[in-house]
PDB file of N, CA, C and O in Angstrom, chain B, residues numbered from 101:
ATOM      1  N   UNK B 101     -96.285  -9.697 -38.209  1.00  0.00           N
ATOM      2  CA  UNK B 101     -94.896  -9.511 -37.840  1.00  0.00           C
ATOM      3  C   UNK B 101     -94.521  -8.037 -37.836  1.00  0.00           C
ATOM      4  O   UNK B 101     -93.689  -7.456 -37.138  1.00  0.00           O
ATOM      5  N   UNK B 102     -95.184  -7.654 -38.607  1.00  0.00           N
ATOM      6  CA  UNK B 102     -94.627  -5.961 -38.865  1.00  0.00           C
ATOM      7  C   UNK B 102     -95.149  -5.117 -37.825  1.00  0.00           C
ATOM      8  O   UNK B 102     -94.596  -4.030 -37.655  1.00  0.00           O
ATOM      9  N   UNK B 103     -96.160  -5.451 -37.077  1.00  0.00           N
ATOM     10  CA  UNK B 103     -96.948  -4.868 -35.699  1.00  0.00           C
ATOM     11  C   UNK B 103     -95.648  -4.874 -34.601  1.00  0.00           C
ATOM     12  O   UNK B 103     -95.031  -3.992 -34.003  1.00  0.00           O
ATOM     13  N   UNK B 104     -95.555  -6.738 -34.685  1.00  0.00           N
ATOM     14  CA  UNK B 104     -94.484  -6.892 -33.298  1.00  0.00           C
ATOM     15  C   UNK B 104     -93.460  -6.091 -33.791  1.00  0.00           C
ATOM     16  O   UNK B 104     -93.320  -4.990 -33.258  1.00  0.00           O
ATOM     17  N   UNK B 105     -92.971  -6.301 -34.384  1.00  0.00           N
ATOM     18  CA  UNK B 105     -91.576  -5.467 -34.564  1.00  0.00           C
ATOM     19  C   UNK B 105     -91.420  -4.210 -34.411  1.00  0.00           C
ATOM     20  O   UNK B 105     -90.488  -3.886 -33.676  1.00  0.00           O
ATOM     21  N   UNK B 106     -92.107  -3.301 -34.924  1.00  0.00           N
ATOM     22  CA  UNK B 106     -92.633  -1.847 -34.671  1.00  0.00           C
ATOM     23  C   UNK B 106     -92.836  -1.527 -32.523  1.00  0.00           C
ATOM     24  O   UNK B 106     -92.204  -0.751 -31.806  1.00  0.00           O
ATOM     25  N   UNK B 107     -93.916  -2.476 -32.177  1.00  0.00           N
ATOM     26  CA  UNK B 107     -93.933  -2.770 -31.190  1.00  0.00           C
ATOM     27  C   UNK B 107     -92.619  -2.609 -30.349  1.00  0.00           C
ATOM     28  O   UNK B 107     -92.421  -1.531 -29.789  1.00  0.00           O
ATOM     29  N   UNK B 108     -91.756  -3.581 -30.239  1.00  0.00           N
ATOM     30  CA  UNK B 108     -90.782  -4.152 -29.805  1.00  0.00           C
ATOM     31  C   UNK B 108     -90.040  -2.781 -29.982  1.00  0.00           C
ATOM     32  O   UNK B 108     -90.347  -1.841 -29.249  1.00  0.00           O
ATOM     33  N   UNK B 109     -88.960  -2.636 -31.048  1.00  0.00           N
ATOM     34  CA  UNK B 109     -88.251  -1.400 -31.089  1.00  0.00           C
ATOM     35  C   UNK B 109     -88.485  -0.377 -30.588  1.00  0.00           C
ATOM     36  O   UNK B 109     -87.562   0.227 -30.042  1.00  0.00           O
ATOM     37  N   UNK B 110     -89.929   0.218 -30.607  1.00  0.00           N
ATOM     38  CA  UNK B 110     -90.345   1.510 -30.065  1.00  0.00           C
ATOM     39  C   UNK B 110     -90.424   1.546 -29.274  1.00  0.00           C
ATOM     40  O   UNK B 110     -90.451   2.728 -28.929  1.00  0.00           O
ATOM     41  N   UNK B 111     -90.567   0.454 -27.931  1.00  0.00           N
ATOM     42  CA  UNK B 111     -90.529   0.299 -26.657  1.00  0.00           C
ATOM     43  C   UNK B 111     -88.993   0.593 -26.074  1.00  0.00           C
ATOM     44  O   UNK B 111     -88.710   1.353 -25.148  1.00  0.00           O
ATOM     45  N   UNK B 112     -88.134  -0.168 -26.825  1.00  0.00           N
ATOM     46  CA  UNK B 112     -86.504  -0.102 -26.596  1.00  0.00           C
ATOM     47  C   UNK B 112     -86.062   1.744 -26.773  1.00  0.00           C
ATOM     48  O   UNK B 112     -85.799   2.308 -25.710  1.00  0.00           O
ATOM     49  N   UNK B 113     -86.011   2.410 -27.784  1.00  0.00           N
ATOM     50  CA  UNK B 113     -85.083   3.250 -28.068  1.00  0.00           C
ATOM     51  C   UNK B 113     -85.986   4.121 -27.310  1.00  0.00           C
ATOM     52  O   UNK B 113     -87.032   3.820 -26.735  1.00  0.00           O
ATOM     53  N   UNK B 114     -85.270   5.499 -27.433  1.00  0.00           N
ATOM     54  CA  UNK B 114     -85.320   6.862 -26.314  1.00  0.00           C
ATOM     55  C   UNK B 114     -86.159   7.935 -27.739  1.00  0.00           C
ATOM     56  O   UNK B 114     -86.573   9.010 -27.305  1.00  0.00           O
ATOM     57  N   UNK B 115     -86.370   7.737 -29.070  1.00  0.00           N
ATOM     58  CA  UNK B 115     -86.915   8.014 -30.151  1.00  0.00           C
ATOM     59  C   UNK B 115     -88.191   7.502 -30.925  1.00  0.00           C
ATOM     60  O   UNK B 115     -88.416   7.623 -32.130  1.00  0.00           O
ATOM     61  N   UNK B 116     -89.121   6.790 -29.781  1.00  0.00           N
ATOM     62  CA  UNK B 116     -90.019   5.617 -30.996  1.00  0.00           C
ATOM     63  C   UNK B 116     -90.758   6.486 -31.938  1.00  0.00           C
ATOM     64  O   UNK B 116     -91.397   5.816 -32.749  1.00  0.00           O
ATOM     65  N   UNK B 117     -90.870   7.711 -32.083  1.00  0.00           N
ATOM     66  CA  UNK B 117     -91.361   8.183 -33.531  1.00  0.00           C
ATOM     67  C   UNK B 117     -90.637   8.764 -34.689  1.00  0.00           C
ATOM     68  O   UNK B 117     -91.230   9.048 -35.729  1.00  0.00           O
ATOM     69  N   UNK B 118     -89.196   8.968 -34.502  1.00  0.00           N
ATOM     70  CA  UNK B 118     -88.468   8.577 -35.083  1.00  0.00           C
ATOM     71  C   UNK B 118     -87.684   7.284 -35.987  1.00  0.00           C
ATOM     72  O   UNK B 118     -86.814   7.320 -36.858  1.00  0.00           O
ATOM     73  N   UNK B 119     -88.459   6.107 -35.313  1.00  0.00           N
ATOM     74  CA  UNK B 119     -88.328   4.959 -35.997  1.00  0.00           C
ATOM     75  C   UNK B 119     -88.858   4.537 -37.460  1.00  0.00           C
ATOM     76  O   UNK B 119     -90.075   4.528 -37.647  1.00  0.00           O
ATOM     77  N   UNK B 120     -87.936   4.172 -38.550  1.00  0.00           N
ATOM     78  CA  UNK B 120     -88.623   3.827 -39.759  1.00  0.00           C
ATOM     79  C   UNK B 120     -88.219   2.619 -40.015  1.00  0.00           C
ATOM     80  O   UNK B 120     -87.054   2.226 -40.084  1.00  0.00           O
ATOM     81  N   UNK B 121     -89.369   1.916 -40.182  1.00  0.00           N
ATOM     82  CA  UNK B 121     -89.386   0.457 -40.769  1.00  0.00           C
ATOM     83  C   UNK B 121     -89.286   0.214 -41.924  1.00  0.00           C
ATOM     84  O   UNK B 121     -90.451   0.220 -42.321  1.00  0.00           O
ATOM     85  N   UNK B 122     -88.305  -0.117 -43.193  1.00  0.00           N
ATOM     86  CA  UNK B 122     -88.659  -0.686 -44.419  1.00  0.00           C
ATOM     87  C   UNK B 122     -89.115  -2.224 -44.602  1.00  0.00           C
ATOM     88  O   UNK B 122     -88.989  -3.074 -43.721  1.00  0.00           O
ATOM     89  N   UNK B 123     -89.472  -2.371 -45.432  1.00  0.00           N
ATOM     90  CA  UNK B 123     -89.786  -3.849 -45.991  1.00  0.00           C
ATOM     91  C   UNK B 123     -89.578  -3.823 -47.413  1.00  0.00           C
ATOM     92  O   UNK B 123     -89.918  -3.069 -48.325  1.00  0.00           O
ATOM     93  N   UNK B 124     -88.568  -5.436 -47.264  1.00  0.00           N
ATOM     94  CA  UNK B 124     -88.184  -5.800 -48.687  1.00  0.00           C
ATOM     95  C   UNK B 124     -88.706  -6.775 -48.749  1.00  0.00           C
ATOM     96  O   UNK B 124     -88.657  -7.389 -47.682  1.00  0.00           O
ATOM     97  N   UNK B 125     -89.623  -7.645 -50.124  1.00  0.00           N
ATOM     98  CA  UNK B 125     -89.652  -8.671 -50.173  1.00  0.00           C
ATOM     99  C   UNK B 125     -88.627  -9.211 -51.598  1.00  0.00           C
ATOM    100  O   UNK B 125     -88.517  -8.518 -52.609  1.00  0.00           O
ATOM    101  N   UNK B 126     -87.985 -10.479 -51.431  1.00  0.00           N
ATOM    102  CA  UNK B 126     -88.100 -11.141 -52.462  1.00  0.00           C
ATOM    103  C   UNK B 126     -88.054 -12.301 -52.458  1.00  0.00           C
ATOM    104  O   UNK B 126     -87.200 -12.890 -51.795  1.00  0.00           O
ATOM    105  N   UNK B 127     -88.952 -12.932 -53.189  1.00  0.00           N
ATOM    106  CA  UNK B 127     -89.096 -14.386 -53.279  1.00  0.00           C
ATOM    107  C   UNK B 127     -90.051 -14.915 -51.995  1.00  0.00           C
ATOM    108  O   UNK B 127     -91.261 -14.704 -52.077  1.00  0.00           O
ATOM    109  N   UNK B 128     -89.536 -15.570 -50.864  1.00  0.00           N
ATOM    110  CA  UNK B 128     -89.976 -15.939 -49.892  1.00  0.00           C
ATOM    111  C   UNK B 128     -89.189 -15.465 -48.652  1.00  0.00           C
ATOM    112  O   UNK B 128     -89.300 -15.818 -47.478  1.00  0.00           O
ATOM    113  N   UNK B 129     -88.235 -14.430 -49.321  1.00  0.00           N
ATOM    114  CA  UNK B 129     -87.844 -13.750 -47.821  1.00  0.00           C
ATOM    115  C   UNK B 129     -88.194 -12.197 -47.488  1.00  0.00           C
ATOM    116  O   UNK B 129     -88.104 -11.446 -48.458  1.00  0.00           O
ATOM    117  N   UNK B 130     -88.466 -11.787 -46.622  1.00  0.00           N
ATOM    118  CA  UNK B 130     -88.746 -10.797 -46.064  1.00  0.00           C
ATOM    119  C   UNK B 130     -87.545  -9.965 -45.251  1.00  0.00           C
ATOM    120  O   UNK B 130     -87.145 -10.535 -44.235  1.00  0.00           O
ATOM    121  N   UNK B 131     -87.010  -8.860 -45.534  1.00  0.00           N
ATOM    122  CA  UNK B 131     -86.113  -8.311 -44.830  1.00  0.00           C
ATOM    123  C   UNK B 131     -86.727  -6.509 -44.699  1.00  0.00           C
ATOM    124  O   UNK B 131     -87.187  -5.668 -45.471  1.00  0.00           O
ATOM    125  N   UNK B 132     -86.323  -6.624 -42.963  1.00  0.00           N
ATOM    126  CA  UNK B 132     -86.865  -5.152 -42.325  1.00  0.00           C
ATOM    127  C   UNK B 132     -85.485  -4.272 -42.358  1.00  0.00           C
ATOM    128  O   UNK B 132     -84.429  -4.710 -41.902  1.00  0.00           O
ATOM    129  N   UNK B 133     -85.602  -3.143 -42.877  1.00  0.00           N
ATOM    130  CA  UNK B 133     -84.639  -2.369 -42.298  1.00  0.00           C
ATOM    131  C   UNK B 133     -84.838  -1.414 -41.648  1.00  0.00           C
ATOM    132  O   UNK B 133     -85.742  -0.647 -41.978  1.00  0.00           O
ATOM    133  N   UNK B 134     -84.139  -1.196 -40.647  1.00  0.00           N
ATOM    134  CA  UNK B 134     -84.879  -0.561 -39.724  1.00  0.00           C
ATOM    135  C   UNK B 134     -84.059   0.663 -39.256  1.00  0.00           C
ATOM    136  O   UNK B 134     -82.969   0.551 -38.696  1.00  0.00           O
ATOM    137  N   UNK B 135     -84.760   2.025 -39.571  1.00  0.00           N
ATOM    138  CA  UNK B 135     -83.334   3.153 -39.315  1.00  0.00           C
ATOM    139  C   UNK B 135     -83.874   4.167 -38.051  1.00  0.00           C
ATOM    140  O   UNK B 135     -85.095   4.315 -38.002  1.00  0.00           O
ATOM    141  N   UNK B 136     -83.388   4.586 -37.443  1.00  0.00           N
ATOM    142  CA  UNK B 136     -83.539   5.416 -36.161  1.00  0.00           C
ATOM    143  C   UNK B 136     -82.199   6.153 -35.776  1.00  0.00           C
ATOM    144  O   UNK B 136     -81.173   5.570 -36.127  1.00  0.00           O
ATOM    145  N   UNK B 137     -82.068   7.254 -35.160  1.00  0.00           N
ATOM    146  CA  UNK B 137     -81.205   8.302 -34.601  1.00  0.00           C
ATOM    147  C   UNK B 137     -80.194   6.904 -34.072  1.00  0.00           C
ATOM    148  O   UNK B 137     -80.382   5.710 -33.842  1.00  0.00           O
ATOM    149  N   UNK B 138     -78.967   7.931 -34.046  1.00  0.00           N
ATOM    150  CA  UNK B 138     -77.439   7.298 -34.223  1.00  0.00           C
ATOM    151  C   UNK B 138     -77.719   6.487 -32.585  1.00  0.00           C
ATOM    152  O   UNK B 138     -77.620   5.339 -32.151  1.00  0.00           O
ATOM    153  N   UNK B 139     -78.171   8.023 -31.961  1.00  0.00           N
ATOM    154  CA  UNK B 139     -78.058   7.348 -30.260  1.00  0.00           C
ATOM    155  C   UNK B 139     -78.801   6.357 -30.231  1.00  0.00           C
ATOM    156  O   UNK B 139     -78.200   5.533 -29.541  1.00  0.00           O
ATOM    157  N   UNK B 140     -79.585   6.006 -30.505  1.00  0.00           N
ATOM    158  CA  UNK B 140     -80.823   4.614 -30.686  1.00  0.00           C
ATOM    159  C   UNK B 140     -80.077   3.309 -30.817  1.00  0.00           C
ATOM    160  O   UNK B 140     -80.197   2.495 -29.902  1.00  0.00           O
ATOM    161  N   UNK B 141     -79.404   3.058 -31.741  1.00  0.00           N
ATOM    162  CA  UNK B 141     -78.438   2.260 -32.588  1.00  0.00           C
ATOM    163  C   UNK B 141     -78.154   1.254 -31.234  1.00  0.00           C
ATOM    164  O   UNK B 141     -78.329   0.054 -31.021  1.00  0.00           O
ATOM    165  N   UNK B 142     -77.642   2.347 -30.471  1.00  0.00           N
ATOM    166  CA  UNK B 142     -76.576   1.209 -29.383  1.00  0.00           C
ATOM    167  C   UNK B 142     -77.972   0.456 -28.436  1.00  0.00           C
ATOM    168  O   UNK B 142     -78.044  -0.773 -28.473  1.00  0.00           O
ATOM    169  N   UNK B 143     -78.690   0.985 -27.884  1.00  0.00           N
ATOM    170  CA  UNK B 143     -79.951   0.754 -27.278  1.00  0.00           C
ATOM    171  C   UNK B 143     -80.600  -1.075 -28.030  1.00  0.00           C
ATOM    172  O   UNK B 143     -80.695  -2.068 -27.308  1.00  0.00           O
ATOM    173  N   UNK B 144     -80.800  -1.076 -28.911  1.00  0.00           N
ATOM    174  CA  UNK B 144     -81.306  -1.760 -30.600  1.00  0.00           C
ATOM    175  C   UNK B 144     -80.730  -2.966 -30.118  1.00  0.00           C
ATOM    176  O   UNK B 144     -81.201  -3.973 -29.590  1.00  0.00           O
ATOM    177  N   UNK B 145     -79.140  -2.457 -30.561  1.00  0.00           N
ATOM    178  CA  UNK B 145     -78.210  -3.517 -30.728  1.00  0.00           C
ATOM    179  C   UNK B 145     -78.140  -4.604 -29.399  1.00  0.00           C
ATOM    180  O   UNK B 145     -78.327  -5.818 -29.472  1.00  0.00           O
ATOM    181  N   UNK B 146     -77.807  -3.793 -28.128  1.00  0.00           N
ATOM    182  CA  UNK B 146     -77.870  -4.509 -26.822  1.00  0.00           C
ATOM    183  C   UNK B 146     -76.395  -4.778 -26.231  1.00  0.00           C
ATOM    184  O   UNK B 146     -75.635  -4.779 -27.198  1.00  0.00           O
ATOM    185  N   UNK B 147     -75.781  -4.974 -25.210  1.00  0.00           N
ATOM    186  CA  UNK B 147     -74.791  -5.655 -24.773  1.00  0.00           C
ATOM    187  C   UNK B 147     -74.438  -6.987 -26.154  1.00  0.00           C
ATOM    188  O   UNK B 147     -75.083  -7.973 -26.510  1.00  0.00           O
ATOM    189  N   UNK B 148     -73.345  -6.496 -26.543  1.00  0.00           N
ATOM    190  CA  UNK B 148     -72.938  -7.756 -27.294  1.00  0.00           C
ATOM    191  C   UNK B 148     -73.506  -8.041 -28.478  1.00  0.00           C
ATOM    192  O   UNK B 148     -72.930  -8.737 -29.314  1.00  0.00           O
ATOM    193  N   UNK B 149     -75.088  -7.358 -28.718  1.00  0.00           N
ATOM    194  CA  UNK B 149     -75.788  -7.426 -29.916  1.00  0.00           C
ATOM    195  C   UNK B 149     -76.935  -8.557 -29.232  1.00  0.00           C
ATOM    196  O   UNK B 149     -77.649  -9.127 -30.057  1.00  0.00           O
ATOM    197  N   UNK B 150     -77.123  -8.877 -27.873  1.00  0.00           N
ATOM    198  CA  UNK B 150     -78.158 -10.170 -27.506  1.00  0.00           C
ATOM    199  C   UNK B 150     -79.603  -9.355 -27.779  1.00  0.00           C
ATOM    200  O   UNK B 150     -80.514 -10.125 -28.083  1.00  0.00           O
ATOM    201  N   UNK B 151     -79.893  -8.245 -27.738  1.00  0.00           N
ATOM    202  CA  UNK B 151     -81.390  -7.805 -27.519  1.00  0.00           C
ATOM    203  C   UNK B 151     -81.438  -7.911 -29.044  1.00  0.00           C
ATOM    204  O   UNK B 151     -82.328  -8.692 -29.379  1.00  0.00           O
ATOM    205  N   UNK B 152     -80.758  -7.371 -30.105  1.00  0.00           N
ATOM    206  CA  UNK B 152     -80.951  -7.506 -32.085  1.00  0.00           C
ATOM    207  C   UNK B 152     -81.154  -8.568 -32.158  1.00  0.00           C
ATOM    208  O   UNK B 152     -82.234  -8.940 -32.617  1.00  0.00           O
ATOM    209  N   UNK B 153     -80.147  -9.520 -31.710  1.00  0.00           N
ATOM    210  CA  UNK B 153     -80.162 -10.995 -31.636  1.00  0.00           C
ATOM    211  C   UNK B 153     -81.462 -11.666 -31.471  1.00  0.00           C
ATOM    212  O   UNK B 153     -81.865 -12.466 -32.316  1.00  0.00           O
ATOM    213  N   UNK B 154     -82.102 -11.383 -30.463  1.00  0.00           N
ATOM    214  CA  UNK B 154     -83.365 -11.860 -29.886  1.00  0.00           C
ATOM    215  C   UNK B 154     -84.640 -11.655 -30.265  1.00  0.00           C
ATOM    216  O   UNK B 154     -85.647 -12.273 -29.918  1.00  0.00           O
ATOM    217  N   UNK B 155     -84.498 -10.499 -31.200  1.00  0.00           N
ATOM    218  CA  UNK B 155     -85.677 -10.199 -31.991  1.00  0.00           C
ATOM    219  C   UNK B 155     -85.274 -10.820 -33.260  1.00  0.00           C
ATOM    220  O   UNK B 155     -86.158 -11.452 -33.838  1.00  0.00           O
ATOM    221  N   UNK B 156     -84.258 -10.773 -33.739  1.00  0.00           N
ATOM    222  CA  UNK B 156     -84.354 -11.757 -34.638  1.00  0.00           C
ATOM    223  C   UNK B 156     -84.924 -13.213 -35.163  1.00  0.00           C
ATOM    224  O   UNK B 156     -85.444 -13.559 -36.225  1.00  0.00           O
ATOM    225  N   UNK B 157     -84.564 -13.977 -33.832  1.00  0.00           N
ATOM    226  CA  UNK B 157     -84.522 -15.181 -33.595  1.00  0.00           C
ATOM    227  C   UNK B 157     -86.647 -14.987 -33.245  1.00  0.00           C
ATOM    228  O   UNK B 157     -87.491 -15.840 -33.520  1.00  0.00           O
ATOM    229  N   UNK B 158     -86.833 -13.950 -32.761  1.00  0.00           N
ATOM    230  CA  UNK B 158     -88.447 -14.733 -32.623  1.00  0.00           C
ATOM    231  C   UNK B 158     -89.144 -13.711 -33.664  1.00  0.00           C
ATOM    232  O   UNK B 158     -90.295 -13.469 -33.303  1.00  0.00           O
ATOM    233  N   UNK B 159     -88.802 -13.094 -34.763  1.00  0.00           N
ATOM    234  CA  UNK B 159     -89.238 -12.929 -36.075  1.00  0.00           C
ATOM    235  C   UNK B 159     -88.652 -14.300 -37.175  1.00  0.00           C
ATOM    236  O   UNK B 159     -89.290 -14.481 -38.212  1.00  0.00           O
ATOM    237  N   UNK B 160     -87.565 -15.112 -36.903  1.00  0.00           N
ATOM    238  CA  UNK B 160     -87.622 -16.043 -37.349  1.00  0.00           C
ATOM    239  C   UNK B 160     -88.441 -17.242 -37.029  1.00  0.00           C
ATOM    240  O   UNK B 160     -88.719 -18.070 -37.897  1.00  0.00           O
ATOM    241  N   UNK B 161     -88.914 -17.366 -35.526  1.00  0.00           N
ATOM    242  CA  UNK B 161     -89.465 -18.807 -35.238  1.00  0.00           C
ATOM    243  C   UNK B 161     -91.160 -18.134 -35.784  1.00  0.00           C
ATOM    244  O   UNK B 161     -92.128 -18.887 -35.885  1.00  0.00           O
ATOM    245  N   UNK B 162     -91.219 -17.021 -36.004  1.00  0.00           N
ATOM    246  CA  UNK B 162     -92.744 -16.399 -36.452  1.00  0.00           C
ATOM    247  C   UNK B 162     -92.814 -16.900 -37.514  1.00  0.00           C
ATOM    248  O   UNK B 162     -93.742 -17.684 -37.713  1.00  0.00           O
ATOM    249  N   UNK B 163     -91.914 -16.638 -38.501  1.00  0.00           N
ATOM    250  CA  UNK B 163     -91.845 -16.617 -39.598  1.00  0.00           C
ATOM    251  C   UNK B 163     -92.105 -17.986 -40.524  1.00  0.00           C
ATOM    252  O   UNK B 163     -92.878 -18.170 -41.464  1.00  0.00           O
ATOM    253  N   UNK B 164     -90.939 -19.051 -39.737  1.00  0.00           N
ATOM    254  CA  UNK B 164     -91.267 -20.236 -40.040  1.00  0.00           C
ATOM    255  C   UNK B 164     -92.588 -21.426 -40.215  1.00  0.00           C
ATOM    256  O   UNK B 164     -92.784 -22.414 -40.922  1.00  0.00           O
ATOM    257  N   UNK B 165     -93.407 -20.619 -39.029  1.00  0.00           N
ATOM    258  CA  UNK B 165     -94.778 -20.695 -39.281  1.00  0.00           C
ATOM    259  C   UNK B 165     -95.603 -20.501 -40.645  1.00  0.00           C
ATOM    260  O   UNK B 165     -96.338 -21.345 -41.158  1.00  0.00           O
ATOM    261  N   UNK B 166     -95.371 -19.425 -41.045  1.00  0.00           N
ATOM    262  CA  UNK B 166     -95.820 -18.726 -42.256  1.00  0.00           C
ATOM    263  C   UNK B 166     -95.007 -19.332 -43.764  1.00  0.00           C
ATOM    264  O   UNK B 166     -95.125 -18.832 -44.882  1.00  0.00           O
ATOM    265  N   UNK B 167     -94.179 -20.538 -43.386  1.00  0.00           N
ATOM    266  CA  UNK B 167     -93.055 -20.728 -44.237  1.00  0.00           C
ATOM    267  C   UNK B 167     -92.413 -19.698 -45.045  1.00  0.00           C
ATOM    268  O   UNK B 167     -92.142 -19.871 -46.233  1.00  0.00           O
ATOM    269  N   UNK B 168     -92.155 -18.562 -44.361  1.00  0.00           N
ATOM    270  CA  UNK B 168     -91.260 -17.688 -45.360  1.00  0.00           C
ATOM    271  C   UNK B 168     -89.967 -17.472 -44.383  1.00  0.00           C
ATOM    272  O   UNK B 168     -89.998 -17.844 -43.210  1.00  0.00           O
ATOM    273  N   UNK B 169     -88.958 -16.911 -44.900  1.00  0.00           N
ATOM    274  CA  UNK B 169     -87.552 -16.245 -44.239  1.00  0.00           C
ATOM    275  C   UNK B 169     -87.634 -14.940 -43.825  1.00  0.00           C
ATOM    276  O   UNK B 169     -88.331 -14.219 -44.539  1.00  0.00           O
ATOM    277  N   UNK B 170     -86.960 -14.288 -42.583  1.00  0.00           N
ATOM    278  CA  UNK B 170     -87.181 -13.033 -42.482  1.00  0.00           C
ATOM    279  C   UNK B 170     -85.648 -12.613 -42.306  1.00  0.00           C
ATOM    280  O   UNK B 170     -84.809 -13.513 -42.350  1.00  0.00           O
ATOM    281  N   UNK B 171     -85.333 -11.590 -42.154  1.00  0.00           N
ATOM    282  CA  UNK B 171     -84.213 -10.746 -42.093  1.00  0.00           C
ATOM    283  C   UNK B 171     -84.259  -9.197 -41.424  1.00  0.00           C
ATOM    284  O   UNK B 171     -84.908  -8.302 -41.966  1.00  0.00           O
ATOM    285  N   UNK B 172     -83.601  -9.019 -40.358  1.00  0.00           N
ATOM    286  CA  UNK B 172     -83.396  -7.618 -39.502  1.00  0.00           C
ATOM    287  C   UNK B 172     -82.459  -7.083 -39.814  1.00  0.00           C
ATOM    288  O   UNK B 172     -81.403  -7.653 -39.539  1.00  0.00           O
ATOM    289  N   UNK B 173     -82.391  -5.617 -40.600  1.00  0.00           N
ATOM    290  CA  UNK B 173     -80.863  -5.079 -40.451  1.00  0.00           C
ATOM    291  C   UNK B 173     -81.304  -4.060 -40.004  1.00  0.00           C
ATOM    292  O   UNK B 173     -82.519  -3.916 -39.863  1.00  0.00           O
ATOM    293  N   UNK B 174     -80.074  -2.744 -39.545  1.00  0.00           N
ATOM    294  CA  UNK B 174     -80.042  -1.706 -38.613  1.00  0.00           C
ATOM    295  C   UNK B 174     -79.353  -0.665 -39.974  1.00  0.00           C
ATOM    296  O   UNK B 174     -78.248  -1.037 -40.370  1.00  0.00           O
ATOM    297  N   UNK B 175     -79.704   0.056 -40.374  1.00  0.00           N
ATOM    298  CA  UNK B 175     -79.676   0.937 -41.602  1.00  0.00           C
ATOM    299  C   UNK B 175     -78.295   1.914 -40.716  1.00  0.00           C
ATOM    300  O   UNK B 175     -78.680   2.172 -39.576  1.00  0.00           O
ATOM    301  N   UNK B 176     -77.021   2.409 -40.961  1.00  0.00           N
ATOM    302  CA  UNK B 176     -76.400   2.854 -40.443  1.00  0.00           C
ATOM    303  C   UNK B 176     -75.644   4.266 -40.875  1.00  0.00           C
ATOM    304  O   UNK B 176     -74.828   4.787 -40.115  1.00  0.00           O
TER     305      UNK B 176
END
């Protein structure tokens, strides 16, 4: 999961080496935070928030596989 995601974002923003990924675990959930330049932010997010949205949703159907929880936030 931590490949795609890295993947995915760095393709989107106008900064991909500027991108930093954290990882939290606790318990059985997993949460990324993910921080990049201000201008990036809007890029990330998408019209409405559907492109954040969408990576969410298929780091969750990944995830469920693996039976654990995942979580995306945007460090601000």
């Amino acid at each position: 999961m931590d490949e795609f995601l890295r993947y995915v974002v760095q393709q989107l923003v106008e900064y991909p080496d500027e991108v930093l990924i954290n990882q939290r675990q606790g318990g059985d959930k997993i949460t990324y935070l993910l921080s990049m330049r201000q201008t990036d932010v809007g890029r990330l997010i998408g019209k409405g928030g559907s492109t954040i949205q969408a990576i969410r949703e298929l780091l969750r159907a990944s995830a469920e596989k693996d039976g654990c929880k995942v979580a995306v936030e945007i460090a601000e």
